[in-house]
N, C-alpha and C positions, 0 to 999 in steps of 0.2 A: 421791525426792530424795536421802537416804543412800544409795543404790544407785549413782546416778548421782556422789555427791560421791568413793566411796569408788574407786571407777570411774577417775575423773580423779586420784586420790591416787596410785592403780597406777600407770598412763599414767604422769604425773611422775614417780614414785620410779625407773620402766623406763627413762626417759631418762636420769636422772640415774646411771643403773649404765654406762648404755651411754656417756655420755659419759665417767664416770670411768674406763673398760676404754680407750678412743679417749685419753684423757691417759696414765693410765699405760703402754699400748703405744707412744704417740709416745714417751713420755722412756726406754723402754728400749730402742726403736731409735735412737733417736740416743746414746743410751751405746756401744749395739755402735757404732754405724758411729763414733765418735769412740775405741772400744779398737781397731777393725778398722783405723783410719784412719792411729792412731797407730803399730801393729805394721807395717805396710804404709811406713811412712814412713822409721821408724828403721831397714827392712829394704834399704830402697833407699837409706838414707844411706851404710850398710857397706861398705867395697869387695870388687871383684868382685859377680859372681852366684850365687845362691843356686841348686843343682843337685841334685834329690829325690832321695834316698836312694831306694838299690835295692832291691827286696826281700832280703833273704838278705844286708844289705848286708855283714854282721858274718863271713858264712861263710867259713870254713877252708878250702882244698879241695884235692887233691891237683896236682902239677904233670902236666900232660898234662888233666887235667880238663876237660869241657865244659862250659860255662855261659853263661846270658843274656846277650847284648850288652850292653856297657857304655854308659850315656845321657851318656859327656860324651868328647871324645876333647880332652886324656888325661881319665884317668876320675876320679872323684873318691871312688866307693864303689863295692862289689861284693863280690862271691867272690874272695876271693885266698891268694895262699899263705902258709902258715907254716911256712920249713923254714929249720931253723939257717945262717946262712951267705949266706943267699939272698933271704929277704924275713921280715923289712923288711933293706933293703940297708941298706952302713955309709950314716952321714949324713956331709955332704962333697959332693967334686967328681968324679963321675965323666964319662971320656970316652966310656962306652960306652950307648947307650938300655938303659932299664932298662924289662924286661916290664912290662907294666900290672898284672898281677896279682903282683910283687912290690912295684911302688913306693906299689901302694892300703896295704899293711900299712903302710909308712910313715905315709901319712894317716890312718888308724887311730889311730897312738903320738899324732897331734898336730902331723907333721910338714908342713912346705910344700916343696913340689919346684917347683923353678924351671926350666922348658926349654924350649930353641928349638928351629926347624923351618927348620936350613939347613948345609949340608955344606962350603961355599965360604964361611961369616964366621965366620974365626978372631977379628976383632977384635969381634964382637958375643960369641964365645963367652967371650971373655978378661973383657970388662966383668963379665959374669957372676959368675964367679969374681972376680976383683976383687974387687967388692961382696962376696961371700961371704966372701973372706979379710978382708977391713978389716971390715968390721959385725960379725960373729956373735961376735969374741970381745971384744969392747965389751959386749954382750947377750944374755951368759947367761941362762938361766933356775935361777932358784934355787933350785929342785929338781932338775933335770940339769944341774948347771956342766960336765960334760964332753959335752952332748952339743949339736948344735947345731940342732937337729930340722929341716934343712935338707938336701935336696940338688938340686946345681946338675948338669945334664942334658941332652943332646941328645933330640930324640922328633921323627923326620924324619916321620911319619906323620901328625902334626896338622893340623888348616887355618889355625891363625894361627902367626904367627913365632917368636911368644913364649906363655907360661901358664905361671901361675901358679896350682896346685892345696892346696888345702887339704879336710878330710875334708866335702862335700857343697857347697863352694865353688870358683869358679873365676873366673881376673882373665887377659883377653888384651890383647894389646897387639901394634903393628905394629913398635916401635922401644923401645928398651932404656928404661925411663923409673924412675929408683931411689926416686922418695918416691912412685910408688903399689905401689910392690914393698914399700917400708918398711910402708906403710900398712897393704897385705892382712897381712903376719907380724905386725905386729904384732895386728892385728885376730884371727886366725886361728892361729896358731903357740900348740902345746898345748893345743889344742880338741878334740882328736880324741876317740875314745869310751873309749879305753885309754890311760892319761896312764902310760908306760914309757919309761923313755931307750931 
C-alpha cells in the first residue's frame, strides 16, 4: 500500500515537472517571438531595405584588386578602396559615376549617395541636385558642420532609376520622391561604421 501510495506521489510530482517545463517553455517562446516580432517590425517600419553585410565588408583593397561580387547594385558594403583623393570621393555633386569601390568608403564614413540610372533626364538630374543644394546646408550634422555626408550621382548600371544607398541599406524608386529621400538620410546619414567627415 505505501509502495503503491509512494508510487502515485512519483507519477504526480513527474507530471507536475513536466507540465511546469510545458508552461515555462510556452512563456519563453512567446517572449522570443514577441522580441523577434518586435525587431522584425521596427525593421520594416525603417526606410528602404536592409541589405547583409558582406563578408570582408570593412576591407581595404588595392585599386585594380579582385574581389567578391557585390549583393546589392549599387552596392552598399564590401571591399573597397582607400586612396587619398579617390575614395571616399568629396561629398557634393558629382557628374561623373563613381566606382563602387570608391563610393562604398563613403558609406562606410556614414555617407548616403543619391543616383539615377538615365543619360537623357537632365531635369530628374537637376531635381537631385536641387534637393542637395537647398537641404544639406539647413542639416548639418554637428560634428561635421562642413561636411554634408552626401553625394548626388549618375550609376547608369543599376536596374532602378533612382537609389538611394546607405552603409548595408538601400531605398529605390521609379520617380524623384523628396520626403522618402528625407526619410532614408535622415534614418541612415552617420550610421556608417567609421563616423569621419
Amino acid at each position: 500500500m505505501r509502495q503503491h501510495a509512494r508510487e502515485v506521489q512519483r507519477q504526480r510530482a513527474m507530471r507536475e515537472k513536466r507540465t511546469r517545463r510545458i508552461l515555462i517553455g510556452g512563456v519563453v517562446a512567446l517572449g522570443v517571438a514577441a522580441v523577434v516580432g518586435f525587431l522584425v517590425f521596427q525593421a520594416q517600419s525603417l526606410p528602404g531595405r536592409g541589405v547583409a553585410l558582406m563578408a570582408n565588408a570593412q576591407q581595404h583593397i588595392d585599386k585594380g584588386a579582385t574581389h567578391a561580387a557585390y549583393n546589392s547594385t549599387p552596392p552598399t558594403s564590401g571591399p573597397h578602396w582607400n586612396i587619398a583623393g579617390e575614395a571616399p570621393v568629396p561629398w557634393g555633386i558629382s557628374k561623373e559615376q563613381i566606382p563602387d569601390e570608391a563610393q562604398i568608403h563613403n558609406l562606410e564614413h556614414g555617407g548616403i549617395n543619391i543616383q539615377y540610372n538615365c543619360r537623357d533626364c537632365p531635369e530628374l538630374a537637376q531635381q537631385m541636385e536641387d534637393f542637395y543644394t537647398r537641404w544639406w546646408p539647413d542639416h548639418k550634422l554637428s560634428l561635421f558642420p562642413a561636411s554634408s555626408k552626401i553625394v548626388v550621382a549618375p550609376y547608369y548600371t543599376m536596374p532602378s532609376r533612382i537609389a538611394l544607398t546607405a552603409w548595408g541599406r538601400i531605398e529605390t524608386m521609379d520617380t524623384w520622391d523628396e520626403q522618402k529621400a528625407v526619410a532614408f538620410i535622415e534614418a541612415w546619414r552617420n550610421k556608417g561604421p567609421e563616423q569621419t567627415p
